[in-house]
C-alpha positions as a printed Julia matrix, in Angstrom:
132×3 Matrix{Float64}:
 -10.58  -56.95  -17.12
  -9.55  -60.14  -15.77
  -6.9   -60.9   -13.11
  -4.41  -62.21  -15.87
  -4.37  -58.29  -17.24
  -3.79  -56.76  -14.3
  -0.8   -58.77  -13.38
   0.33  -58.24  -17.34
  -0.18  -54.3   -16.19
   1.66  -54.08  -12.81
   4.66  -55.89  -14.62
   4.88  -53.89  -16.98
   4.57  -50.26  -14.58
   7.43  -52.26  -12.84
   9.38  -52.39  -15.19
   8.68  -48.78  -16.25
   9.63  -47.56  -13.52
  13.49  -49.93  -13.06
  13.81  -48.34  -16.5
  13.03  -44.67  -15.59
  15.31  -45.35  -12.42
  18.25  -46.96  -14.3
  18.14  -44.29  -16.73
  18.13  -41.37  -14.35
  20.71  -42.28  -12.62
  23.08  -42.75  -15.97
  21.94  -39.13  -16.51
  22.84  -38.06  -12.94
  26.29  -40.08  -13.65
  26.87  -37.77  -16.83
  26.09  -34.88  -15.09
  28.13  -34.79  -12.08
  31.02  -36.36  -13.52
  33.95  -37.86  -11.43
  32.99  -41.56  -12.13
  36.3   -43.46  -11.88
  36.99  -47.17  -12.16
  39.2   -49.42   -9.77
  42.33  -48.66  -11.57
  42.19  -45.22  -11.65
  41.29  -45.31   -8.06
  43.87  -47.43   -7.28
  46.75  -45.41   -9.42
  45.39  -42.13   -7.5
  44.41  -43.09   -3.91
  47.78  -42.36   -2.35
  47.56  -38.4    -3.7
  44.13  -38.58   -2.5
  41.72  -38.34    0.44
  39.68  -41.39    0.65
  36.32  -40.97    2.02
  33.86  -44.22    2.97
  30.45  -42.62    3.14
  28.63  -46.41    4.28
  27.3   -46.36    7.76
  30.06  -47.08   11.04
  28.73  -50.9    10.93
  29.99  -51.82    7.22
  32.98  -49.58    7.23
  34.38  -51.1    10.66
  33.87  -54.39    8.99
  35.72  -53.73    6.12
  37.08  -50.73    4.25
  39.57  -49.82    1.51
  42.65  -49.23    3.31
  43.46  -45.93    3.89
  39.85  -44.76    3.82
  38.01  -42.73    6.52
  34.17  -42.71    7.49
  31.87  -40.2     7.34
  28.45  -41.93    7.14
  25.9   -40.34    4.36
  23.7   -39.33    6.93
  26.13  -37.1     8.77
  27.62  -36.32    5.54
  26.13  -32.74    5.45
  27.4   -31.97    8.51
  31.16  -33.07    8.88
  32.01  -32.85    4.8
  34.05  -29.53    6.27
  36.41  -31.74    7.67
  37.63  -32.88    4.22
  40.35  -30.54    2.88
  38.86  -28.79   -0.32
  42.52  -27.97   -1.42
  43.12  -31.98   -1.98
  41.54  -34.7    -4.3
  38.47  -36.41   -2.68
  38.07  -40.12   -3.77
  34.27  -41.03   -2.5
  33.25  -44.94   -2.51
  30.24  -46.47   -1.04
  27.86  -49.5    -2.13
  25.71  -48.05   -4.01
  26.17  -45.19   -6.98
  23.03  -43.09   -5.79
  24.9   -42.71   -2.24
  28.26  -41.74   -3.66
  26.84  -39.42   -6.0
  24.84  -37.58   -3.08
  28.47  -37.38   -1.34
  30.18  -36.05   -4.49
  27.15  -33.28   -5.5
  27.58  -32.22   -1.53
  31.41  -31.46   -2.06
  30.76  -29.79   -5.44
  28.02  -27.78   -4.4
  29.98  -26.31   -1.72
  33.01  -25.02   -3.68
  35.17  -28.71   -3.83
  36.23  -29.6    -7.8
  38.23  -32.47   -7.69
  35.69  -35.02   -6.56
  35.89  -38.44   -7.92
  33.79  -41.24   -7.12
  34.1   -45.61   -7.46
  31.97  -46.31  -10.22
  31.69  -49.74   -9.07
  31.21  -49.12   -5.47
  33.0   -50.91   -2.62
  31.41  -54.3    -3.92
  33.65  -54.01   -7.07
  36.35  -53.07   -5.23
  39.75  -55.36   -6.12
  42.64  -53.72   -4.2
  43.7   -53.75   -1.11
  41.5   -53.22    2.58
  41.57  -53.83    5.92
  39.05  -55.76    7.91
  37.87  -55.54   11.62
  40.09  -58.04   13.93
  37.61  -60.34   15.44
């Protein structure tokens, strides 16, 4: 086997494996549900509770306005202070992290959890940013 084949071989397991990850998480999209785009954020947000689950840094940067932080990795422990009577809108940057929020919530008795499908990247409305 010469070097050319094993390069041809790691590309392709690479590629594998983006595919096996893109496709798992449209699964995990279908199966917890709540996926929302801006405008139906945007139409709902004042009815809602709006919940920022990127780390302090990002969020004191810039955030959706109106939105509070609780951090992914604290999420487990402060989600309680989120009203489970009230819609929860959950954003981050990335799907995976929003979706760990929103299967948190639901797991523990919250149904109307909705998350940005587009993250805070795609986010077109209004925010408020850190004074410098």
């Amino acid at each position: 086997m010469n070097i050319f084949s094993i390069i041809s071989i790691i590309i392709i397991i690479i590629l594998v494996l983006i595919g096996v990850n893109w496709l798992w998480l449209k699964l995990e999209e279908k199966r917890v549900g709540g996926a929302i785009n801006n405008e139906e954020f945007s139409q709902g947000k004042h009815k809602a509770q709006i919940i920022d689950v990127r780390e302090k840094g990002p969020f004191k940067k810039k955030h959706i306005l109106g939105a509070r932080n609780i951090p992914i990795t604290m999420f487990k422990y402060q989600y309680n202070t989120i009203r489970p009577d009230l819609t929860v809108y959950i954003y981050s940057d990335s799907p995976t992290v929003s979706m760990r929020a929103v299967k948190i919530l639901k797991k523990n008795g919250y149904h109307k959890v909705y998350w940005l499908k587009d993250g805070f990247e795609g986010w077109d409305g209004p925010t408020k940013s850190a004074k410098n």
